[in-house]
C-alpha positions in Angstrom: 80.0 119.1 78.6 82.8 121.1 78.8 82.1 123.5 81.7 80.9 119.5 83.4 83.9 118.3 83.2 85.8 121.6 84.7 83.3 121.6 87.8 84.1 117.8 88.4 88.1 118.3 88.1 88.0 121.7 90.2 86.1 120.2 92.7 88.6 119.9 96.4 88.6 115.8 96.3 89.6 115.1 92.7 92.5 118.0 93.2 93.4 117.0 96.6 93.8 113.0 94.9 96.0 114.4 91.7 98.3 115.9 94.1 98.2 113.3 96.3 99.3 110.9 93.4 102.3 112.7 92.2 103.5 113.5 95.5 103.4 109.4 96.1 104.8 108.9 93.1 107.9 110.8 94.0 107.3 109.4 97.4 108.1 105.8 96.1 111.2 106.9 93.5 112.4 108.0 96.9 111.9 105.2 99.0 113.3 102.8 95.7 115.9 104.4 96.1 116.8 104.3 99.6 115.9 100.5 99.7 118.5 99.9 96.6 121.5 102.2 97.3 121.1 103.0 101.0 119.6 99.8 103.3 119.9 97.0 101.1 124.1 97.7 100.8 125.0 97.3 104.7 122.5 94.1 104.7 124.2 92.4 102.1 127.7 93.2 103.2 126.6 92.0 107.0 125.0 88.7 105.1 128.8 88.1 103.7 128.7 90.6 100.7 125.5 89.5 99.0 124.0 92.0 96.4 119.9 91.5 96.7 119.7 93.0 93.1 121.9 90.2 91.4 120.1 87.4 92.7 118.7 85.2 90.4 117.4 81.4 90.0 118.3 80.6 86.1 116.0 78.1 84.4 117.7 77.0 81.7 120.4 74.7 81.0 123.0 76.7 80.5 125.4 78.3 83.0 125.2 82.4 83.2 128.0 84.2 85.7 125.9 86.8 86.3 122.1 88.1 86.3 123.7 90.7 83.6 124.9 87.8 81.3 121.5 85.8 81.3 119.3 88.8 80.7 121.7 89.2 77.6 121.3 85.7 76.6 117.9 86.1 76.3 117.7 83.3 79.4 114.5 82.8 81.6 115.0 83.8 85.3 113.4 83.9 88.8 115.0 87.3 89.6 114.1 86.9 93.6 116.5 89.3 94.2 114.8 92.5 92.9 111.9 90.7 94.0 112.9 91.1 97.9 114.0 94.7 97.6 110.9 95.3 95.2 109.0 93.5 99.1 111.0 95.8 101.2 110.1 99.1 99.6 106.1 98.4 99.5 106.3 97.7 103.8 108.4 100.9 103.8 105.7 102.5 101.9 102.7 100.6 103.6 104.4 101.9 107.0 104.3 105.5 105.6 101.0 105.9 104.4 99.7 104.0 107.4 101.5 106.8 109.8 100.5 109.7 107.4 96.6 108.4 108.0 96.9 107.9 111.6 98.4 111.4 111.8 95.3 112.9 109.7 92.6 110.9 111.7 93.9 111.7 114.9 94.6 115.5 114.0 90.6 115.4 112.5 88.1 117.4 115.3 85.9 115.0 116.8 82.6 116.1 115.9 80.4 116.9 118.7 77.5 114.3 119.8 74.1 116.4 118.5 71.9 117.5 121.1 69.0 114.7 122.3 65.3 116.4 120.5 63.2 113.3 122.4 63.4 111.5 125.5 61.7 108.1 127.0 58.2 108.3 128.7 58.6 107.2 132.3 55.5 104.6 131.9 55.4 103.2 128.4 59.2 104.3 127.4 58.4 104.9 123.7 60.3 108.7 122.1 58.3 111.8 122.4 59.6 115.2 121.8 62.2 116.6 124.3 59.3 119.4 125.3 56.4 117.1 125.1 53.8 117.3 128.4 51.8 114.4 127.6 53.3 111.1 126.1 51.1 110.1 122.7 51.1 106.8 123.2 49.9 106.3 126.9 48.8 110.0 127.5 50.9 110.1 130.7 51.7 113.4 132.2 55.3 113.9 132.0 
């Protein structure tokens, strides 16, 4: 069972898809990050100095001055805020993957179209072998 399970892990596709998680792993801490501290900064400060990460609806009754303060409270609430940049990161990722496949598929050699082994019969137009004299089906000559 042992040596099983060593064929099926050392086998190209199951490699190729570890890899391919924990570079997109590290893919997305990298594109959290530039959503949070690089692009969603310059937005807020040209949308009057509004910090996407703070915002918050509160659904209690009492009055929090901050996102900080009502998470400490133990208050329930609608954090939209994190929910936008959380938005913004998976169509930067979406983009991403999307280029990295159009990249592969167009980069893949088109296979060429397999040589023709039958052709029609002029009379009956059924297949027969490509080097057939007589058709089987209507005995033409062909």
């Amino acid at each position: 069972m042992l040596k099983e399970f060593k064929d099926f892990a050392m086998r190209g596709n199951v490699v190729d898809m570890a890899v391919g998680i924990v570079i997109g792993g590290a893919f997305g801490k990298i594109v959290s990050s530039f959503v949070a501290d690089i692009l969603m900064p310059p937005i807020g400060k040209l949308m009057g100095g509004v910090d996407f990460g703070a915002l918050y609806v509160n659904l209690t009754d009492t009055a929090y001055d901050s996102l900080a303060a009502a998470e400490e409270a133990g208050a329930a609430v609608i954090k939209y805020g994190s929910f936008i940049n959380v938005v913004i990161d998976f169509i930067i990722i979406a983009f991403a993957i999307f280029l990295v496949v159009k990249a592969m598929n167009s980069a893949k050699k088109e296979e060429p179209a397999a040589e023709p082994t039958t052709k029609k019969c002029p009379r009956c137009r059924m297949e027969i072998p490509l080097d057939a004299t007589r058709c089987a089906h209507c005995t033409t000559d062909v």
